[in-house]
SEDOVEX-167001 format. One record per residue (C-alpha): residue number from 0; residue in one letter; x, y, z. Coordinates in Angstrom, 2 decimals. Example, Ala and Ser with C-alpha at 12.3 -4.5 7.8 and 13.67 -1.06 7.14 Angstrom:
BEGIN
n res east north up
0 A 12.30 -4.50 7.80
1 S 13.67 -1.06 7.14
This chain:
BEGIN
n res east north up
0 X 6.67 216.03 273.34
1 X 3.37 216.40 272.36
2 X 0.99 215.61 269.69
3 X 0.47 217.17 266.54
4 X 1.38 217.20 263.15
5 X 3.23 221.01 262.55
6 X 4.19 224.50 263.55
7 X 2.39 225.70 260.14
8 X -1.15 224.35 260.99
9 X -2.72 227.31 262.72
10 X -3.43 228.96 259.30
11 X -6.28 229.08 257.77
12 X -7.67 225.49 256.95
13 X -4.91 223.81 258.38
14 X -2.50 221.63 256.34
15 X -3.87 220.47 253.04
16 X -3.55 216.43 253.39
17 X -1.67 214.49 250.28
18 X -3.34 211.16 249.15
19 X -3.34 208.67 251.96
20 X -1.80 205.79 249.53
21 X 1.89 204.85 250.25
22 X 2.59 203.54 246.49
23 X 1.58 206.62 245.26
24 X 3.72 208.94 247.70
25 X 6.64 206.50 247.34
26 X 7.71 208.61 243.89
27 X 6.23 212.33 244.88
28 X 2.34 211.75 245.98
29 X 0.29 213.07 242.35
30 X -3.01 212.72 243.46
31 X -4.15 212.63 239.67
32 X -2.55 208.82 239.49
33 X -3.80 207.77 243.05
34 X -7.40 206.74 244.35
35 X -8.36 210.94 244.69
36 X -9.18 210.42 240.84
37 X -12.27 208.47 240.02
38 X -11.20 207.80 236.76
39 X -8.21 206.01 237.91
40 X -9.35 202.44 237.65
41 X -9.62 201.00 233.98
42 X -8.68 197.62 234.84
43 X -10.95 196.30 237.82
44 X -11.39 192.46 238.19
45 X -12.21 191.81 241.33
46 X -13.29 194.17 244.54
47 X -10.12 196.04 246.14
48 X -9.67 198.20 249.08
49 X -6.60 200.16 250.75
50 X -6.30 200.96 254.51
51 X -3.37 203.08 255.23
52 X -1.78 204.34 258.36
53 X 0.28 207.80 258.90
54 X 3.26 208.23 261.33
55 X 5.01 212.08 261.35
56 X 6.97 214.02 263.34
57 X 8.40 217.70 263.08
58 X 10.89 220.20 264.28
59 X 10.08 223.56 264.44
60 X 12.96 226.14 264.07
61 X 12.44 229.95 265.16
62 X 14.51 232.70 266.79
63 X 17.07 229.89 267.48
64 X 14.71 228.04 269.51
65 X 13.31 224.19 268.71
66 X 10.86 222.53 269.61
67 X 9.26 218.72 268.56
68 X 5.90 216.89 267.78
69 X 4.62 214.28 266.73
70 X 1.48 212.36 265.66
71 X 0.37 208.75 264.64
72 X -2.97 208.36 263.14
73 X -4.97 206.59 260.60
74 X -4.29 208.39 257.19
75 X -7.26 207.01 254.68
76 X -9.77 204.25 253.02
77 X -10.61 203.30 249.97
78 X -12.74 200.47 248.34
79 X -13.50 199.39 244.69
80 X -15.94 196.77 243.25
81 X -16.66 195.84 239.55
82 X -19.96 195.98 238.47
83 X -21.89 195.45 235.18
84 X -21.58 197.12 231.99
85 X -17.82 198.16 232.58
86 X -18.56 200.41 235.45
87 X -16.79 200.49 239.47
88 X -18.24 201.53 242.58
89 X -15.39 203.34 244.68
90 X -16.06 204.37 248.37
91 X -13.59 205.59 250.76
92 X -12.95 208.30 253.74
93 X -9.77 210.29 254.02
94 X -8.74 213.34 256.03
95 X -8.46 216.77 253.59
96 X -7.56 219.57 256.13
97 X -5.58 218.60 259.02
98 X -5.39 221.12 262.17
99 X -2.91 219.80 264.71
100 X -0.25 221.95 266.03
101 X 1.12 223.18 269.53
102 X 2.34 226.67 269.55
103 X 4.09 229.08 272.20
104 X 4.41 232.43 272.34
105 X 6.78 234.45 274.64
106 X 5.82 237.05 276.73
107 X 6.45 240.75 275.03
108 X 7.14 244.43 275.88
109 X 3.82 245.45 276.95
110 X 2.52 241.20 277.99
111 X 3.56 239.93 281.49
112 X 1.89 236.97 280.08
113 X 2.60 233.89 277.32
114 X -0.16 232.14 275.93
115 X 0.08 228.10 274.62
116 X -2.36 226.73 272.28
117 X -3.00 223.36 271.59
118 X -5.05 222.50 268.65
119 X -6.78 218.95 267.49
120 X -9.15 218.22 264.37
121 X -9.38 218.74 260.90
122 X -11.91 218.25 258.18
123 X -12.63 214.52 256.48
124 X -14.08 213.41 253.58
125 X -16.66 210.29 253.33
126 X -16.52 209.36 249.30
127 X -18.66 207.78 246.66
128 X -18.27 207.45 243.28
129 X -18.75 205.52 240.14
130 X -16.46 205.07 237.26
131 X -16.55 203.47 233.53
132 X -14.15 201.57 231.70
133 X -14.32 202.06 227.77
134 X -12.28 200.19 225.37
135 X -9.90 198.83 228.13
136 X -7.75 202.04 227.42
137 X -9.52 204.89 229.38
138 X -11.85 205.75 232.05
139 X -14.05 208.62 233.96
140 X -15.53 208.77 236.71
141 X -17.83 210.89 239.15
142 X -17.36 211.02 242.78
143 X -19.89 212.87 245.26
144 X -17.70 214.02 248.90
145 X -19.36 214.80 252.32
146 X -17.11 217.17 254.39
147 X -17.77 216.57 258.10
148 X -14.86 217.23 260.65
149 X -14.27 219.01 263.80
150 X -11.32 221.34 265.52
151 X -10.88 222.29 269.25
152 X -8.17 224.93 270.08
153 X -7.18 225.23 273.75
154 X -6.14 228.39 274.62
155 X -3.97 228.74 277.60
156 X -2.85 231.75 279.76
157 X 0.05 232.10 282.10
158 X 1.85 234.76 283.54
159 X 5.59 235.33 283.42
160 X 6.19 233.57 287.26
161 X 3.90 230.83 286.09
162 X 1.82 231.25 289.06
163 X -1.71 231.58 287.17
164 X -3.24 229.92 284.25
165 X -6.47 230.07 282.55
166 X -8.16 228.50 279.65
167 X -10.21 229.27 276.80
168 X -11.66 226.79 274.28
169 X -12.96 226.96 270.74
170 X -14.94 224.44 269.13
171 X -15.37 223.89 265.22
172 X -17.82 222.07 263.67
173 X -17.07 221.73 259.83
174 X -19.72 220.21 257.05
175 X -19.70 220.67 253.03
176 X -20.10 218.86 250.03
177 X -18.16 219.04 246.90
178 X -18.20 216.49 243.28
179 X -15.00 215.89 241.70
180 X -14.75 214.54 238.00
181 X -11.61 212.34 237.02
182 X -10.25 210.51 233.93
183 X -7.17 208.50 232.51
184 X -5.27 207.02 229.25
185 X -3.75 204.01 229.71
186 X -1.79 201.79 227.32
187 X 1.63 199.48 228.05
188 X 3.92 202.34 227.69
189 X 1.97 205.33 228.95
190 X -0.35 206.67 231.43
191 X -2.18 210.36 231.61
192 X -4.91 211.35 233.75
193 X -6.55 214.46 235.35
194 X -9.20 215.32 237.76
195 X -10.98 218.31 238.99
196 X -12.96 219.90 241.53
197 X -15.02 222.78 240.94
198 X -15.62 225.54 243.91
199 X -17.65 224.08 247.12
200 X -18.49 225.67 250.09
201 X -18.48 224.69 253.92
202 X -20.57 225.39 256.79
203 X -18.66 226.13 260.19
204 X -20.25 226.76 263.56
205 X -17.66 228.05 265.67
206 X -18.03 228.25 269.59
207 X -15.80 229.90 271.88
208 X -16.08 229.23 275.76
209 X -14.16 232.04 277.54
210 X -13.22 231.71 280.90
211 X -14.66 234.17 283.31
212 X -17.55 234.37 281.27
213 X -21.22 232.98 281.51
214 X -22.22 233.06 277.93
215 X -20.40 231.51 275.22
216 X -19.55 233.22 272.01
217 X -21.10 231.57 268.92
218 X -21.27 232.13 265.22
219 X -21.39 230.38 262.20
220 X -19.94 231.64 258.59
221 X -19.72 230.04 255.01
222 X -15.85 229.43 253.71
223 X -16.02 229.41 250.10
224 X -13.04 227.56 248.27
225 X -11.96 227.78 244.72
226 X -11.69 224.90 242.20
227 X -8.58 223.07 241.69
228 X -7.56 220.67 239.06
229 X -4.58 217.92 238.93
230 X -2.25 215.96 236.41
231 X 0.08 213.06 236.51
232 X 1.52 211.04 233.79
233 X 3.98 208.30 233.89
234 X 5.61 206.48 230.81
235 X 8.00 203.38 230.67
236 X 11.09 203.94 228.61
237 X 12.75 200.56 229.53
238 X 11.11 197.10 230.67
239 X 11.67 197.81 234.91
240 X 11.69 201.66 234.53
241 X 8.52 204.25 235.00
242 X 8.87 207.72 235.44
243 X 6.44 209.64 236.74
244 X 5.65 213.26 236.30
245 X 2.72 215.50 238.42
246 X 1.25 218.45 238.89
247 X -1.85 220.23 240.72
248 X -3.08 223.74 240.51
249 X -5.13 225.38 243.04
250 X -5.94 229.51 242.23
251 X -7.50 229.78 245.71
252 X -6.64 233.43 245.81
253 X -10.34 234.60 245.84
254 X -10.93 232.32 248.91
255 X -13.58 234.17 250.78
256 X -15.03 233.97 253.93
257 X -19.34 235.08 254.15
258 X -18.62 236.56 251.05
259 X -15.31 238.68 251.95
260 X -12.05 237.50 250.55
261 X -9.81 236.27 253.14
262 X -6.49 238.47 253.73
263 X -3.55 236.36 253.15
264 X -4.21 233.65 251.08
265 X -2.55 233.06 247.62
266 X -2.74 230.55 244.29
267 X -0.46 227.99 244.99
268 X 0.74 224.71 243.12
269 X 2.25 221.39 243.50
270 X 4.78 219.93 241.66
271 X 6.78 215.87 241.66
272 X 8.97 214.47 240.20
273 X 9.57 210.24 240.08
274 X 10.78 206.76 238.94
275 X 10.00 203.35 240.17
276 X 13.01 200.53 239.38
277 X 11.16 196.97 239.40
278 X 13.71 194.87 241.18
279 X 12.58 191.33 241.11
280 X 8.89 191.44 242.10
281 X 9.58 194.12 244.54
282 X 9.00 198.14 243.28
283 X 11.39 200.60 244.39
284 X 10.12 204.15 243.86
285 X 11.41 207.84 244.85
286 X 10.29 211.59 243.95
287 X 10.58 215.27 244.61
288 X 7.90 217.59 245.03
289 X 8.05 221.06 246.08
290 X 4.80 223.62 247.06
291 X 4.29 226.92 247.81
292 X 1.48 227.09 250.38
293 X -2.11 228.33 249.90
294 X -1.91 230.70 252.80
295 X 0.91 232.80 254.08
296 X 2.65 232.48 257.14
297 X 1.74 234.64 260.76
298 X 4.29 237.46 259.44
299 X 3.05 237.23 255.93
300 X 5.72 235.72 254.06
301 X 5.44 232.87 251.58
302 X 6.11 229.42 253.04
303 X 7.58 226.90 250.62
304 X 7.52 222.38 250.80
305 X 10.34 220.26 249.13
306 X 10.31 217.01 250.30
307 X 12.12 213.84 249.05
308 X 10.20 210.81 249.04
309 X 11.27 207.08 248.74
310 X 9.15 203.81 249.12
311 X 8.13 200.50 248.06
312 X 5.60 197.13 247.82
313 X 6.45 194.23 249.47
314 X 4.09 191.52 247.85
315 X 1.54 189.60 250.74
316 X 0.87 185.92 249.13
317 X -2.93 184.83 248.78
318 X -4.12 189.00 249.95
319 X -2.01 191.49 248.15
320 X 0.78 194.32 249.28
321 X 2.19 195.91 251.62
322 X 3.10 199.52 250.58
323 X 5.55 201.45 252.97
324 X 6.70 205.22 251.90
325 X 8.94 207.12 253.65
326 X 9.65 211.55 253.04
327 X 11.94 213.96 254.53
328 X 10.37 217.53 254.21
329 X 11.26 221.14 254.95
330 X 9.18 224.03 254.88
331 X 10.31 227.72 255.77
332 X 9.01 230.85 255.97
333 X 10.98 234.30 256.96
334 X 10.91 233.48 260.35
335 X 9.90 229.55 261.07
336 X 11.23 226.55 259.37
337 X 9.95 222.98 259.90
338 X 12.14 219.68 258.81
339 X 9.74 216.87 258.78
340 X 9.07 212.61 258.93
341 X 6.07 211.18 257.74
342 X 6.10 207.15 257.18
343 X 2.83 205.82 255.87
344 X 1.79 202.05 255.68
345 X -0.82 200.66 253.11
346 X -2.17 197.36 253.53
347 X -3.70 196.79 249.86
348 X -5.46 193.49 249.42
349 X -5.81 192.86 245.00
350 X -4.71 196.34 244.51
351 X -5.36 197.34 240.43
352 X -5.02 201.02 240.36
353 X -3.35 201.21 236.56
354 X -3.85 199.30 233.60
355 X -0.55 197.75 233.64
356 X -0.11 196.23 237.00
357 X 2.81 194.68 236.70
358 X 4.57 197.70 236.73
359 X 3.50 198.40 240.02
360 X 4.57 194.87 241.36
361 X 1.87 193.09 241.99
């Protein structure tokens, strides 16, 4: 066993991180209805925050062999406050990139040697926004991010007999910054909203201590990533019914690297699916979403996400709720699949994301 959080992370960025927010990945995680949009909150009465805690584990599938990890970390924050004139103050940090995995190779042909890397890090976001209510139907908002984060790949070295081993180590230091612009409709019945980011760059000093060596290798390069822009709506045919619909769109093809377009990397999209039944004062949601990932896989074939999803709020008297979401996912490419946990807790204390929070128990 051995901690990480997939067989798929050693691409690129990493693993592109779905909102930390168990309500909202109870019925297929659409970041445009969750905290991600800063034009989310048109009804704010009193200050609100979220912690939320992530729990996933993996199997990895390839050339008939398996092999299993895990990882248990804290998944996000967010905080809201009122303040005059109709406007909110949101601040929060979650994790966007995450780069955990644990790979093998086996030895080949020409190699009397296999090689295990072991990899830790990923790239977080420290938030700030502001947001204004007009007419108690709708809302924008403007948030500023600061990308900070770190990655340290261990590279190991051992022959056939296992009778040597040696290590090298790389160390990544990440920093960016990025605005995002967000809005909604609300009304009893129905809910739209959208946000988007336009194209941000990061910095990333990258240092690579090789064993056997006296100086270390060190260089630092500009990523450049594309905009990206979201959607979710949800509307409420019958009194305890909502169904939710989202969508996310992220042309990252031209993702380039000190100016050169990296090989490998593709537009990609999310799509989910979802309902919440209110039964009593306790919401029970579930949801579908499927992706094809931004980056192809080592042999360069697509890799594809459906995962079911399934949650709900228990209510905590005199604080708020307690969210709890649970998914099942599998992802495959031509030659590695993945089938997938993740349980995520959210301790919400007044939680008024949407207009109409009844619907969302509370």
């Amino acid at each position: 066993m051995s901690s990480a959080q997939s067989f798929f992370n050693s691409r690129a960025l990493g693993e592109l991180v779905l909102p930390a927010d168990a309500r909202v990945a109870g019925f297929g995680a659409p970041s445009a209805l969750s905290y991600e949009n800063p034009g989310i909150l048109v009804d704010l009465s009193s200050v609100s925050f979220t912690g939320t805690a992530l729990a996933a584990a993996a199997i990895g599938e390839q050339a008939g062999r398996t092999r299993f990890v895990e990882n248990v970390r804290p998944a996000g924050f967010h905080a809201a406050a009122p303040l005059p004139l109709d406007m909110r103050l949101m601040l929060g940090v979650d994790e966007r990139f995450n780069q955990d995995f644990d790979l093998w190779s086996e030895p080949t042909a020409d190699t009397s040697y296999r090689y295990h890397v072991l990899s830790h890090g990923g790239v977080y976001a420290l938030r700030c926004g502001v947001g204004w209510s007009f007419l108690r139907l709708g809302a924008v908002g403007l948030e500023y991010n600061r990308l900070l984060g770190s990655g340290r790949e261990d590279w190991q070295f051992e022959v056939a007999n296992g009778r040597y081993v040696s290590t090298d180590t790389v160390e990544l230091d990440y920093s960016g910054n990025l605005l995002r612009f967000g809005g909604s409709l609300q009304t009893d019945r129905f809910t739209f909203a959208s946000h988007y980011t336009p194209g941000f760059s990061m910095t990333v000093n990258s240092v690579r201590h090789i064993h056997g060596v006296i100086e270390d290798s060190i260089r630092t390069y500009g990523v450049h990533i594309p905009g990206a822009v979201s959607f979710g709506a949800s509307i409420s045919p019958f009194e305890r019914v909502t169904a939710v619909l989202g969508y996310e769109l992220r042309p990252w093809s031209t993702m380039a690297v000190d100016g050169l377009e990296m090989v490998g990397v593709s537009n990609s999209y999310r799509v989910s699916a979802g309902a919440e039944y209110l039964t009593g004062q306790i919401p029970v949601r579930f949801g579908y979403s499927y992706s094809p990932w931004y980056f192809l896989a080592q042999d360069s074939s697509p890799i594809a996400e459906h995962r079911l999803h399934l949650g709900c709020s228990l209510p905590v008297k005199g604080f708020g709720s307690l969210g709890l979401s649970a998914e099942v996912g599998r992802r495959s490419s031509a030659a590695l699949s993945e089938t997938s946990i993740r349980l995520m807790l959210s301790l919400a204390y007044h939680e008024a994301w949407l207009k109409r929070t009844r619907r969302w128990g509370y």
